[in-house]
C-alpha positions in Angstrom: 105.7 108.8 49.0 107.1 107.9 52.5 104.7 106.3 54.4 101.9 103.8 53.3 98.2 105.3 53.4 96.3 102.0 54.7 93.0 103.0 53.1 92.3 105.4 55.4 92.3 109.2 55.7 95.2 110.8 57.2 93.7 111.4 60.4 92.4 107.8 61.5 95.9 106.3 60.0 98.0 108.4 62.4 96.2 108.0 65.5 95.6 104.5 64.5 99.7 104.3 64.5 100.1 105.7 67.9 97.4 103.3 68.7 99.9 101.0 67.4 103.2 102.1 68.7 101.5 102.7 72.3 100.3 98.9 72.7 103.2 97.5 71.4 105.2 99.0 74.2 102.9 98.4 76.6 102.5 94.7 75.7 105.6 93.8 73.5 103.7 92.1 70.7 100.9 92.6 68.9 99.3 91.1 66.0 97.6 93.0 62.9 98.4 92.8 58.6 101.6 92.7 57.7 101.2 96.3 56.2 100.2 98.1 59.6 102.9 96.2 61.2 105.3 97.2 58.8 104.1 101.1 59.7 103.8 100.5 63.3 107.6 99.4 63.0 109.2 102.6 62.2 107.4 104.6 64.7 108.0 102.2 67.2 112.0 102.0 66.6 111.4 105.9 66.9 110.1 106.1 69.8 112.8 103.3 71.6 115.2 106.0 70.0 113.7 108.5 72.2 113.8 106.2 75.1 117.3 105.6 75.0 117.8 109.7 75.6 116.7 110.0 79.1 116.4 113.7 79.1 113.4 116.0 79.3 113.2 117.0 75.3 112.7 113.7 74.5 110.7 112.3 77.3 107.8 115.3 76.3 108.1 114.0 72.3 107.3 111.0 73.4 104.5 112.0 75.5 103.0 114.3 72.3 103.0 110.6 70.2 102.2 107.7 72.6 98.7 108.1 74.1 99.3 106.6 77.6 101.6 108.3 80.2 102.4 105.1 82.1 104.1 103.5 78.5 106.1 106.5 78.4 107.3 106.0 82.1 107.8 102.1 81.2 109.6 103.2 77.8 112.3 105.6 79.9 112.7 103.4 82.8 112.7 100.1 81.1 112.9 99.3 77.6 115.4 102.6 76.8 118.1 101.3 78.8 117.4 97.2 77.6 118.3 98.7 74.3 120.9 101.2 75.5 123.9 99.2 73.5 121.9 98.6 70.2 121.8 100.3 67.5 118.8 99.8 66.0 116.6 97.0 64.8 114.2 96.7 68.5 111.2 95.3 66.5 111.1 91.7 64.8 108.0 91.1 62.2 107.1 87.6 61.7 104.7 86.4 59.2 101.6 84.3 60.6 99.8 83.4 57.1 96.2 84.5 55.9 93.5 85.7 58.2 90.5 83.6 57.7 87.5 85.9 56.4 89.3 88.1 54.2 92.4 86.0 53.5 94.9 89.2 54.5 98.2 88.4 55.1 98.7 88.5 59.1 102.0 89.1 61.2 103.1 89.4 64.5 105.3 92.3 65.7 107.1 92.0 68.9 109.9 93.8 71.0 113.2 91.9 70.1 
């Protein structure tokens, strides 16, 4: 098993995801369980990945994944080249402590 299921069906957990990956671009931190961030981590570091190759292949993955056209113009133009010398390790996850209601365990995700 790669990937964590969330408690949801496969089709809400990956749009949920892009959901995800799309608004922490577009805002640079977000805040949500530790679980969804850990998720929304790797297909965020994929998609910087993608920003870094500023060439057409790549530029129309990222459109099929992200759901807004103006992140994927601010993920070529800006944050690609920001991270053009590292390798790696663009997100940072920090734990927050317990929501109150259900006592889940909340972090913040940002852009490093």
């Amino acid at each position: 098993m790669s990937n964590r299921k969330l408690g949801r069906e496969s089709a809400h957990r990956n749009l949920m995801l892009r959901n995800m990956a799309t608004d922490l671009l577009r805002h640079g931190r977000i805040e949500t369980t530790i679980a969804k961030a850990k998720e929304a981590r790797r297909v965020t570091e994929k998609m910087i990945t993608l920003g870094k190759r500023d060439e057409l292949h790549a530029r129309r993955q990222a459109m099929s994944y992200l759901t807004d056209e103006t992140v994927v113009k601010q993920l070529f133009d800006e944050i690609g080249p920001k991270y053009a010398e590292r390798n790696g390790g663009y997100t940072r996850i920090m734990k927050k402590g317990p929501r109150k209601g259900d006592n889940s365990e909340m972090a913040i995700i940002e852009l490093v």
